[in-house]
C-alpha positions as CSV (number, residue, x, y, z in Angstrom):
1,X,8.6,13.3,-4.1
2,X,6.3,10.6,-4.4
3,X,4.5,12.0,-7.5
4,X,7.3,11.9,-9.6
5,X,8.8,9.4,-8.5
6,X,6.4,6.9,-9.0
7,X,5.0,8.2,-13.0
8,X,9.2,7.7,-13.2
9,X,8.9,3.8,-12.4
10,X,6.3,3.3,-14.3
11,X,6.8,4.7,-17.5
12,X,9.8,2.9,-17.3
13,X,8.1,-0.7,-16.8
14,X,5.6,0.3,-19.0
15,X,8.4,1.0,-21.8
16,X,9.9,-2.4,-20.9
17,X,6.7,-4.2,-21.7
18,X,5.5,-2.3,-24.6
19,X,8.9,-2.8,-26.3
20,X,8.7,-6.8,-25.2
21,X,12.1,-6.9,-24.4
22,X,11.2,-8.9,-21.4
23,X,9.9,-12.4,-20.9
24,X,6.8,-13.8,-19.0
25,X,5.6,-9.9,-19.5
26,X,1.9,-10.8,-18.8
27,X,2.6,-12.7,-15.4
28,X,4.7,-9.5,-14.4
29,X,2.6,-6.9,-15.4
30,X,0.2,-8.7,-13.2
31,X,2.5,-8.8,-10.3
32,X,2.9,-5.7,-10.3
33,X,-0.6,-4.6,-10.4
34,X,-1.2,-7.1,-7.2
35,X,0.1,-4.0,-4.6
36,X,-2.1,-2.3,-5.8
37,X,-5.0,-4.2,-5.1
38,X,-4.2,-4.4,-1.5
39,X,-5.9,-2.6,1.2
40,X,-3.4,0.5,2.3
41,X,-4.1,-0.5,5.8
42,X,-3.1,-4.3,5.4
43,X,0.0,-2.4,3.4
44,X,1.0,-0.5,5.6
45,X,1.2,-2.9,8.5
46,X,3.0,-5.2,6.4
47,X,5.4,-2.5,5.9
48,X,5.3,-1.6,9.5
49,X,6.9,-5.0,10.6
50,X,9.0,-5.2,7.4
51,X,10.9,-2.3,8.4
52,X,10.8,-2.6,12.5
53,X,14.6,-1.9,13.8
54,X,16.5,-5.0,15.0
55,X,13.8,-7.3,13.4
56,X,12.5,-7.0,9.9
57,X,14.9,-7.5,7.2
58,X,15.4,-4.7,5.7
59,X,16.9,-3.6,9.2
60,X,19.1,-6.7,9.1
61,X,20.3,-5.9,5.2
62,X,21.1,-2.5,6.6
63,X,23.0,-4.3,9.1
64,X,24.8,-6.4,6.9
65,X,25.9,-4.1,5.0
66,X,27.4,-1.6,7.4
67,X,24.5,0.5,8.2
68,X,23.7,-0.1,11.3
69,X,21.1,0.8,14.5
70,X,19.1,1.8,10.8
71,X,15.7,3.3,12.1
72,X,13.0,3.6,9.2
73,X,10.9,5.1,11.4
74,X,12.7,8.1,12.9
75,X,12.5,11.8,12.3
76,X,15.0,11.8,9.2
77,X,13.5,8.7,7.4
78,X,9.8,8.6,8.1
79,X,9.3,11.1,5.0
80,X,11.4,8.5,2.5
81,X,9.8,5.3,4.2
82,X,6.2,6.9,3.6
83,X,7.3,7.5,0.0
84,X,8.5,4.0,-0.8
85,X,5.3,2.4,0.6
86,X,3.4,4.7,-1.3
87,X,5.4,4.3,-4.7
88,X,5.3,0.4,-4.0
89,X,1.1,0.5,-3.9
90,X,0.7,3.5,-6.7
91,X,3.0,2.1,-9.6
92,X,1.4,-0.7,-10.7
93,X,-1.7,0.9,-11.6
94,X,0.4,3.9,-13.0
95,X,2.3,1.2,-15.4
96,X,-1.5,-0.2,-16.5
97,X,-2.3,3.0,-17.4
98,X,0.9,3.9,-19.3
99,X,1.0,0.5,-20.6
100,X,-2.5,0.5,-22.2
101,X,-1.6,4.1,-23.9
102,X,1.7,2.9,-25.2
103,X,0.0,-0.5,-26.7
104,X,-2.4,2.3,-28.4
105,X,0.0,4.1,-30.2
106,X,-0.6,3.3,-34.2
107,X,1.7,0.3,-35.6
108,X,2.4,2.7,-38.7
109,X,4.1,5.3,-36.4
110,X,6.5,2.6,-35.1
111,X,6.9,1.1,-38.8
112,X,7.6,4.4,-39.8
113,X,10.3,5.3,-37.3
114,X,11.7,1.6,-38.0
115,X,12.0,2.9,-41.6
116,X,14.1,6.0,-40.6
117,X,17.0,3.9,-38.9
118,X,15.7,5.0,-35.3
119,X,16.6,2.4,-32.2
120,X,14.3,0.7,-30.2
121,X,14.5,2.7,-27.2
122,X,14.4,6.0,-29.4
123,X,11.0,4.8,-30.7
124,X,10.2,4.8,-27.3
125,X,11.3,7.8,-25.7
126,X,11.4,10.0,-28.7
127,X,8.1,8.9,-30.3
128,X,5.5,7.1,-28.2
129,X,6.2,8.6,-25.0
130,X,5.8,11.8,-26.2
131,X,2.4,10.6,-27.9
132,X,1.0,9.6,-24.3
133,X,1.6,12.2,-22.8
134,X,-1.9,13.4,-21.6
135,X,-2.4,9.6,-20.0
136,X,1.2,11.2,-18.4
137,X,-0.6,14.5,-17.3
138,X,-3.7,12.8,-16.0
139,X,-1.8,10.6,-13.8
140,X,0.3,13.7,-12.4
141,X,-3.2,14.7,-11.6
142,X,-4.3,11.6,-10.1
143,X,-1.2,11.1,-8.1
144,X,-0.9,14.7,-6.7
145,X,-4.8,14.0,-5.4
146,X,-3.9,11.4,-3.5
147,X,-0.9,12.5,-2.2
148,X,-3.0,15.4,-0.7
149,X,-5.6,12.1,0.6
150,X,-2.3,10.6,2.4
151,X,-3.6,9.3,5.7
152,X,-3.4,5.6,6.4
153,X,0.4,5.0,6.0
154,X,1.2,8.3,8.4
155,X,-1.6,7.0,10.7
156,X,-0.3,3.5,11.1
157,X,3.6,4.4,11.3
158,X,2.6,7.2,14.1
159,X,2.1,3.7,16.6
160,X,5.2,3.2,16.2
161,X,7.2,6.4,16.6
162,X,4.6,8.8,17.5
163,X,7.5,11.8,17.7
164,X,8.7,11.4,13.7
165,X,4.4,12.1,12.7
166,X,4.2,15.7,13.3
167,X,0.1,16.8,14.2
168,X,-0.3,18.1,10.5
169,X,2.0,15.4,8.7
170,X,-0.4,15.8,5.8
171,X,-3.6,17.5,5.2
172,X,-5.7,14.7,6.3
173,X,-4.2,13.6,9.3
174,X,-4.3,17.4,10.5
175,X,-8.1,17.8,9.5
176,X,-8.3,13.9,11.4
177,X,-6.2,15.1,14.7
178,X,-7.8,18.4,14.8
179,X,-11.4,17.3,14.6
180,X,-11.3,13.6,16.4
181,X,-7.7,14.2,18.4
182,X,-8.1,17.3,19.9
183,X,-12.1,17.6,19.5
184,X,-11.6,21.2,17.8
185,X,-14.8,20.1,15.6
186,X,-15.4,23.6,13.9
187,X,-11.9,23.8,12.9
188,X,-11.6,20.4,11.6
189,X,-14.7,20.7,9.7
190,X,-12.9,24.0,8.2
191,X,-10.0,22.6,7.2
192,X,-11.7,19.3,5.3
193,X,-13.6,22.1,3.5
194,X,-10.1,24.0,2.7
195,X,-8.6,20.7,1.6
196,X,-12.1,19.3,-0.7
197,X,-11.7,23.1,-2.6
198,X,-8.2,22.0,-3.1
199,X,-8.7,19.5,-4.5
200,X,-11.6,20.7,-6.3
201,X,-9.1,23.2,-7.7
202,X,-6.6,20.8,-8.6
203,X,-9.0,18.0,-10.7
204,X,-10.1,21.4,-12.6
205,X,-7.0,22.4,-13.2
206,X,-6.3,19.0,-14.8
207,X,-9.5,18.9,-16.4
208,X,-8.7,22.4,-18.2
209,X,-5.1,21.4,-19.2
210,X,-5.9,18.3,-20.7
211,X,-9.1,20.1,-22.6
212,X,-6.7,23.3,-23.8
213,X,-4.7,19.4,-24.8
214,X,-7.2,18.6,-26.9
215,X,-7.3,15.3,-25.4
216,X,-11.3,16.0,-25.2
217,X,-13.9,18.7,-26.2
């Protein structure tokens, strides 16, 4: 969920302020970048109380607007609250990235589409998006990794509602619970090898489909 998701978002910011259609685009791209640069564990607290039933706001907008007794942190929303912290810290640096590429793109491309009659937003979505897509693939890559890294987020929100974080929530906090939790070392140390050769697997897959790209030799 949170792969797509957040490439989504960004490519859509990205567009935004490659097309400079918006004002004060520099002080905003930097704003958004700032999540980014904050420590997931210092996120994920802040999120924590943000979302705490009966006392952060977000439980009081719920409130206000009919949803009431809203628990972020329960069984059915502990998946969609992970993904929202998660996009809010990873999309950012995804919209640098996407940026950068889109700011790349030759001028005489854009010139030459102008020239055909084509809109603004067909430029973009017909024409240079297209033409970035291996920064697109490499971040589906990069964001898939550390999806399969998720740990602090899970680990944090468990203090809260221990029952909604299951033993193997993700791949890390099973190797974490199964080696430090439940002092199975031999198994734990198994299963951080399992997950390293997955990943492993997945950066070479990325490596080989952006090199079949021609992105590199």
């Amino acid at each position: 969920m949170q792969v797509p998701l957040t490439i989504g978002i960004a490519a859509f910011f990205a567009a935004v302020f490659d097309a400079g259609v918006c004002r004060f685009g520099k002080v905003l791209r930097t704003i958004y970048f700032m999540p980014f640069a904050v420590p997931a564990v210092v996120a994920s607290v802040m999120w924590s109380f943000l979302l705490l039933p009966h006392i952060g706001p977000f439980s009081r907008l719920f409130d206000a607007i009919g949803l009431h007794n809203t628990n972020f942190f329960s069984s059915k929303l502990i998946v969609p609250t992970i993904v929202v912290m998660v996009i809010w810290e990873w999309t950012g640096y995804n919209m640098t990235i996407l940026f950068t590429s889109l700011r790349a793109v030759p001028r005489s491309v854009t010139e030459a589409a102008l020239l055909d009659g084509a809109s603004l937003w067909t430029i973009i979505w017909r024409v240079k998006i297209p033409m970035v897509r291996p920064a697109i693939v490499m971040l589906c890559f990069v964001n898939a990794v550390g999806a399969l890294q998720l740990f602090t987020e899970p680990q944090i929100l468990a203090a809260f509602q221990p029952q909604s974080v299951s033993f193997g929530f993700t791949p890390s906090l099973y190797v974490y619970n199964t080696a430090i939790g439940s002092a199975q070392y031999n198994l734990g140390a198994a299963a951080a090898v399992v997950l390293g050769l997955l990943i492993g697997a997945v950066s070479i897959g990325s490596m080989a489909l952006r090199k079949r790209g021609g992105e590199f030799a």
